[in-house]
Short mmCIF file of the C-alpha atoms (twelve columns), coordinates in Angstrom:
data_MODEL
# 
_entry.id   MODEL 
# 
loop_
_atom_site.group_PDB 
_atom_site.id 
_atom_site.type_symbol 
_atom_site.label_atom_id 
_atom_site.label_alt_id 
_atom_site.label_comp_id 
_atom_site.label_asym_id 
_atom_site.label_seq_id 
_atom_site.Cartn_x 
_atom_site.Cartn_y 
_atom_site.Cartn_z 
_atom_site.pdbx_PDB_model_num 
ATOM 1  C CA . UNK A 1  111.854 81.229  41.628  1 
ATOM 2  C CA . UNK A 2  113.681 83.107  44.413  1 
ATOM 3  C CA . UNK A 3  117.142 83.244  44.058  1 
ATOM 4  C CA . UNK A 4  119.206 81.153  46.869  1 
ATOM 5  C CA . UNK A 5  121.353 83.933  47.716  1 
ATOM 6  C CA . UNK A 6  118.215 86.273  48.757  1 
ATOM 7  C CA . UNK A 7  116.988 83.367  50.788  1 
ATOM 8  C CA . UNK A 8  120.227 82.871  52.528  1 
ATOM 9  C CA . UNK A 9  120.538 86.559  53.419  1 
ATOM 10 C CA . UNK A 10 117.117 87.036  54.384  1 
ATOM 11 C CA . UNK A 11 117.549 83.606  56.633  1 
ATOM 12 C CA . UNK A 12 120.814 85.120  57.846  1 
ATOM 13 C CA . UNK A 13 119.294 88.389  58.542  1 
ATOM 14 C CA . UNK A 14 116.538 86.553  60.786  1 
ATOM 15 C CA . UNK A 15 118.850 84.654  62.571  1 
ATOM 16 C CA . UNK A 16 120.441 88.666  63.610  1 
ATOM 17 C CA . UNK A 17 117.369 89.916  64.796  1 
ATOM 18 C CA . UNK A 18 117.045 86.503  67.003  1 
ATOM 19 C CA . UNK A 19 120.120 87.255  68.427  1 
ATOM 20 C CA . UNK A 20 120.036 90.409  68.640  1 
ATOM 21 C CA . UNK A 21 116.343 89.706  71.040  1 
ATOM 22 C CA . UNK A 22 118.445 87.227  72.701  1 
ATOM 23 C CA . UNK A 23 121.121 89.251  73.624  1 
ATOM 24 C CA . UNK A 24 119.014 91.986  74.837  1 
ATOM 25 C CA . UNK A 25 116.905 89.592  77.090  1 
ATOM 26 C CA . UNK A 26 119.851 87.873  78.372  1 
ATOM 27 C CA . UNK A 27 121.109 92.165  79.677  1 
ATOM 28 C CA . UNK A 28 117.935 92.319  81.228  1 
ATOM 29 C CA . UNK A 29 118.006 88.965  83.352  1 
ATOM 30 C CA . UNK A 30 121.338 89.777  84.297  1 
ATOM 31 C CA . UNK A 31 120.367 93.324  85.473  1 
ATOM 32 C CA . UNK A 32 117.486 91.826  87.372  1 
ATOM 33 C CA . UNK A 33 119.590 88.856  88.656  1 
ATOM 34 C CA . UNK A 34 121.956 92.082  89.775  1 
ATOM 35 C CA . UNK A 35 119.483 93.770  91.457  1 
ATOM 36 C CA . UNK A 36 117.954 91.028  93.474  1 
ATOM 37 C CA . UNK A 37 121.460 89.976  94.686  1 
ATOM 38 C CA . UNK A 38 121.475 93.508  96.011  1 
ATOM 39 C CA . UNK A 39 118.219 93.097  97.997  1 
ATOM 40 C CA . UNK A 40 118.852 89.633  99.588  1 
ATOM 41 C CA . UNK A 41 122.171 91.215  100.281 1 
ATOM 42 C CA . UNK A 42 120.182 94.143  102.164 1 
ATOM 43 C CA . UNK A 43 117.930 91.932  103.537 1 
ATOM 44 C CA . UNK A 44 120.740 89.647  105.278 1 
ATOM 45 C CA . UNK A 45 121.885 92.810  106.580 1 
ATOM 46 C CA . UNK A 46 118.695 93.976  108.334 1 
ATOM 47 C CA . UNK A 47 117.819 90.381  109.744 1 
ATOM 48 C CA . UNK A 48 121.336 90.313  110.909 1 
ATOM 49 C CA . UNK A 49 120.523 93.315  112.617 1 
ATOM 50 C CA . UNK A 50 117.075 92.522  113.755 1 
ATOM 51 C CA . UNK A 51 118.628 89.364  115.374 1 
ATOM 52 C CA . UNK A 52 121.327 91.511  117.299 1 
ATOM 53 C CA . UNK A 53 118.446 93.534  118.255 1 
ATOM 54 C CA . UNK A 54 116.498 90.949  119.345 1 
ATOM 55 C CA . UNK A 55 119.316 89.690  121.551 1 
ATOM 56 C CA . UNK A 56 120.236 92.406  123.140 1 
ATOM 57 C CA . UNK A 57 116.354 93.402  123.789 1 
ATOM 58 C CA . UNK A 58 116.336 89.554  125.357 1 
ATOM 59 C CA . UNK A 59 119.539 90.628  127.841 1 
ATOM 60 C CA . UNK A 60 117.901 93.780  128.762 1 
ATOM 61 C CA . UNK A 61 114.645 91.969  130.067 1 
ATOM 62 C CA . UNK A 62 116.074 89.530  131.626 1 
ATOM 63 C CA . UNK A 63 117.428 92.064  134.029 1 
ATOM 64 C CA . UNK A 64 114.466 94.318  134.313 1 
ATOM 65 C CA . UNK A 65 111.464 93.327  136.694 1 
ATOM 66 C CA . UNK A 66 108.266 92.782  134.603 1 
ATOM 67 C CA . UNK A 67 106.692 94.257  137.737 1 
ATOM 68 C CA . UNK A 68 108.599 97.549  137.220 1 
ATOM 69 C CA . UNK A 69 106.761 98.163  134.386 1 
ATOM 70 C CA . UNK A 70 103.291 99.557  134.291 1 
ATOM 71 C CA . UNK A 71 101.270 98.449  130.373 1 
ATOM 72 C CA . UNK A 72 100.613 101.271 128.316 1 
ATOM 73 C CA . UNK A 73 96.685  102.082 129.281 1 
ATOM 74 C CA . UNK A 74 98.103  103.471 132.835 1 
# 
């Protein structure tokens, strides 16, 4: 017969290794969670800027004469 103390420390000792595994997982999600925050947050920043540069490109041709300009196979 085993002896109940073994069986409780090898138990316990499984449970430590599951945790252990779970903790580590958990650091990774959180990393990636970290990183991706740092690409939507780069991401917002270039459609921000596409937008103003969008704009601004809408402005500029509303002043300028189609007509003006010859298409790029001249």
């Amino acid at each position: 017969m085993e002896n109940p103390q073994n069986d409780l420390a090898e138990r316990v000792t499984e449970l430590e290794i599951k945790s252990s595994y779970a903790e580590d997982l958990l650091d990774q999600l959180n990393m990636t969670i970290y990183r991706q925050q740092q690409q939507i947050d780069r991401l917002i920043l270039q459609v921000t800027q596409l937008r103003e540069q969008s704009q601004n490109a809408a402005q500029d041709g509303a002043s300028r004469n189609p007509r003006d300009e010859l298409p790029p196979h001249y």
